[in-house]
C-alpha positions in Angstrom: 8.8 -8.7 -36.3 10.4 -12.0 -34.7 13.5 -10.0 -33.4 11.4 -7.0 -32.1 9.3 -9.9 -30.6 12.3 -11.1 -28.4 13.7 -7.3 -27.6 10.6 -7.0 -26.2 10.4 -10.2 -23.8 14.0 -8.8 -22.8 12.9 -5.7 -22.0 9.7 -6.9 -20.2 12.3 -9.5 -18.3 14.6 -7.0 -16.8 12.7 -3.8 -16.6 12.0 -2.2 -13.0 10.2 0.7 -12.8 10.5 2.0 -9.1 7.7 3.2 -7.2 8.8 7.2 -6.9 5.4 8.8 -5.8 3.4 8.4 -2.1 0.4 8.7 -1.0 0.6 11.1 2.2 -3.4 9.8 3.4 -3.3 6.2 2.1 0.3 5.8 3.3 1.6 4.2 -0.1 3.9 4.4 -2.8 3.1 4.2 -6.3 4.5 4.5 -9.7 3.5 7.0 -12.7 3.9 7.1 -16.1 7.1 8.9 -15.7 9.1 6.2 -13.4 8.5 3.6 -16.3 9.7 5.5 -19.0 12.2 6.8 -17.3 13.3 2.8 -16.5 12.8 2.1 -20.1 15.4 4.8 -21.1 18.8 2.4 -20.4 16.9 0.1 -23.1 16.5 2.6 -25.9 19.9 2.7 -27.3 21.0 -0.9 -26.3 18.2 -2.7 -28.5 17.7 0.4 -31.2 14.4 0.9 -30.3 12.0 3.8 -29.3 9.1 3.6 -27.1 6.0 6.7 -27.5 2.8 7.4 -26.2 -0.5 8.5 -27.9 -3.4 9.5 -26.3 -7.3 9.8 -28.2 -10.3 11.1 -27.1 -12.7 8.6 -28.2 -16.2 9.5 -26.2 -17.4 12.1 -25.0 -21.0 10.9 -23.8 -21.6 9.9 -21.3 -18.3 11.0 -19.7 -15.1 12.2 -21.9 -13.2 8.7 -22.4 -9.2 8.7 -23.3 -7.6 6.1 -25.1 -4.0 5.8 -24.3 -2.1 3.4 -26.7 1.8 3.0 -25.8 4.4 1.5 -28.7 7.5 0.3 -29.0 9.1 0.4 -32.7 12.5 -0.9 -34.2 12.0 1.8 -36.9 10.5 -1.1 -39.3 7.7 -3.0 -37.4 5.8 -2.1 -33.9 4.1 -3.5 -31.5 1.9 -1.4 -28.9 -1.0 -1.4 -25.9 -3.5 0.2 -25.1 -5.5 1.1 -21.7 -9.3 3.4 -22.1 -9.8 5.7 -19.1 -12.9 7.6 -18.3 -12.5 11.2 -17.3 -14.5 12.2 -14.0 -16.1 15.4 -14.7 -17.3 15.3 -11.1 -14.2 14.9 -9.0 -14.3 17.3 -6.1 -11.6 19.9 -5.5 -10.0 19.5 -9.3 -10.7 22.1 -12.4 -11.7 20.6 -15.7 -7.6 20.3 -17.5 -6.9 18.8 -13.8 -9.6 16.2 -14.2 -8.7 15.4 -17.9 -4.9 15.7 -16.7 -5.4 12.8 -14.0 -6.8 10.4 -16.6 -4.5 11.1 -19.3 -2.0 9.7 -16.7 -3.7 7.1 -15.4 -4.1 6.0 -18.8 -0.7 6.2 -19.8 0.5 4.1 -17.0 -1.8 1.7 -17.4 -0.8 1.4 -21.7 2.7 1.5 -20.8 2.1 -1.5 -17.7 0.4 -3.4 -20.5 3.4 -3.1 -23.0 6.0 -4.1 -20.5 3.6 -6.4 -18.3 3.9 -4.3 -15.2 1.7 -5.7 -12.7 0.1 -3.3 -10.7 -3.6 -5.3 -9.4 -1.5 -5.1 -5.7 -0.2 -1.4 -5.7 -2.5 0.3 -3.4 -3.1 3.2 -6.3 -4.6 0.4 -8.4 -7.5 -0.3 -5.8 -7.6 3.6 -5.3 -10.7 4.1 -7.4 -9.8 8.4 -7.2 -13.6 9.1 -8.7 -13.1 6.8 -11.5 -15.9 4.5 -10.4 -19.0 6.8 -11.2 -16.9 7.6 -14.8 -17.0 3.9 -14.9 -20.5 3.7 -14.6 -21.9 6.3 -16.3 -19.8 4.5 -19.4 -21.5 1.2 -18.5 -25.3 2.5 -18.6 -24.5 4.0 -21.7 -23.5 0.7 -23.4 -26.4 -1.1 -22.0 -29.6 -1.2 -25.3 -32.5 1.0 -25.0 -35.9 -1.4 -24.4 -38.0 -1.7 -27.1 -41.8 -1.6 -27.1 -42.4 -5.9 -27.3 -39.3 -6.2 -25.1 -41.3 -3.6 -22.2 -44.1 -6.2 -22.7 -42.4 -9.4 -22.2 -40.7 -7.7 -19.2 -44.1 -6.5 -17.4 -44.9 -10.2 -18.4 -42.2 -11.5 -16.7 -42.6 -8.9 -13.7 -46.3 -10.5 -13.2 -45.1 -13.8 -13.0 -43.3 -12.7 -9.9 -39.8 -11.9 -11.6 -36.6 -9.3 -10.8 -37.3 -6.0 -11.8 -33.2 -5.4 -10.9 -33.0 -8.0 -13.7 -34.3 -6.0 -16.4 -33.0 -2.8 -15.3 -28.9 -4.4 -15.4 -29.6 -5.5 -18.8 -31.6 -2.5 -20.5 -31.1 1.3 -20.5 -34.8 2.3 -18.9 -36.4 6.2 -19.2 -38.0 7.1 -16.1 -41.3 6.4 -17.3 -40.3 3.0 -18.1 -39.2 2.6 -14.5 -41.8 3.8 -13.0 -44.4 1.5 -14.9 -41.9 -1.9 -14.2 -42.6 -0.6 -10.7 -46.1 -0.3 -10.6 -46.2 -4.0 -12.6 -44.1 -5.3 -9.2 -46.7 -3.5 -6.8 -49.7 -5.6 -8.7 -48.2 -8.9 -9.2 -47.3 -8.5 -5.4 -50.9 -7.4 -4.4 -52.4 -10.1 -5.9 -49.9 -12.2 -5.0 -50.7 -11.2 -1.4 -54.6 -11.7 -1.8 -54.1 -15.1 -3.4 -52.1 -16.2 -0.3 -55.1 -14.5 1.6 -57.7 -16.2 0.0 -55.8 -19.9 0.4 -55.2 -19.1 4.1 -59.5 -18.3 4.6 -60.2 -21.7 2.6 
């Protein structure tokens, strides 16, 4: 493991994967998946190693998530990385295999970048969110814990002392019925609030 260890460092020392692809509206280049393996080729044979890619589909509510895992293998030990991608089923102008197709290679450039520590937070196609944002946080609702019944109590509680409904509804997955009866707990407390300010202003 120690000398696939240090094959690897080389590899991530003297690797560069060029920038092939541009960006016609953002007016930048970018690198795919393709333009670092193809980089990675000259290594193959000099260290006796092979480098693959796997994808997975891991979730599929809310939004179809892939898991892209890259590895590199001496034929006897391995190491890999991985990078999860969220498909957007709602990206305009792109069929379904298009939409699924985008992510799979997002995903595999992003495994393969954290394999060979390709930095990529100032490439322009980084901060290009391409849709991903809403697949983003469709996946991020979904994780959040459904309310229970003494936790909607303490949080109308906590609404009447004058708290942040926002608050609640960043930590907890809400129905609309819940929503709507956190809202009409703020509307109360802020009614009373407003006739207690009243009633000190008339004293």
């Amino acid at each position: 493991m120690k000398e696939l260890n240090q094959k690897l460092a080389q590899i991530q020392t003297e690797l560069k994967a060029k920038k092939s692809s541009y960006n016609s509206f953002g007016k930048y280049y970018f690198r795919k998946a393709e333009d670092i393996l193809e980089a990675t080729k000259p290594f193959l044979l000099k260290h006796g190693v092979t480098v693959t890619l796997n994808e997975e589909l891991i979730m599929t509510d809310p939004v179809p998530t892939i898991k892209s895992t890259a590895t590199i293998s001496d034929g006897k030990n391995s190491i890999n990385a991985t990078a999860i991608v969220g498909v957007d089923l709602n990206q305009k102008g792109m069929q379904t295999a298009q939409q699924f197709g985008a992510a799979s290679s997002y995903g595999k450039k992003y495994a393969l970048g954290n394999l060979f520590l390709i930095d990529d937070t100032a490439d322009a196609d980084s901060t290009n969110q391409h849709g991903k944002s809403k697949a983003v946080d469709k996946i991020k609702q979904a994780a959040k814990p459904a309310i229970t019944a003494e936790q909607m109590k303490k949080a109308v509680e906590y609404l009447a002392a004058g708290g942040d409904i926002t608050a609640i509804a960043k930590k907890y997955k809400l129905t609309d019925v819940q929503k709507n009866k956190l809202v009409q707990s703020t509307v109360k407390s802020q009614t009373k609030l407003n006739e207690q300010r009243d009633n000190i202003t008339k004293a």
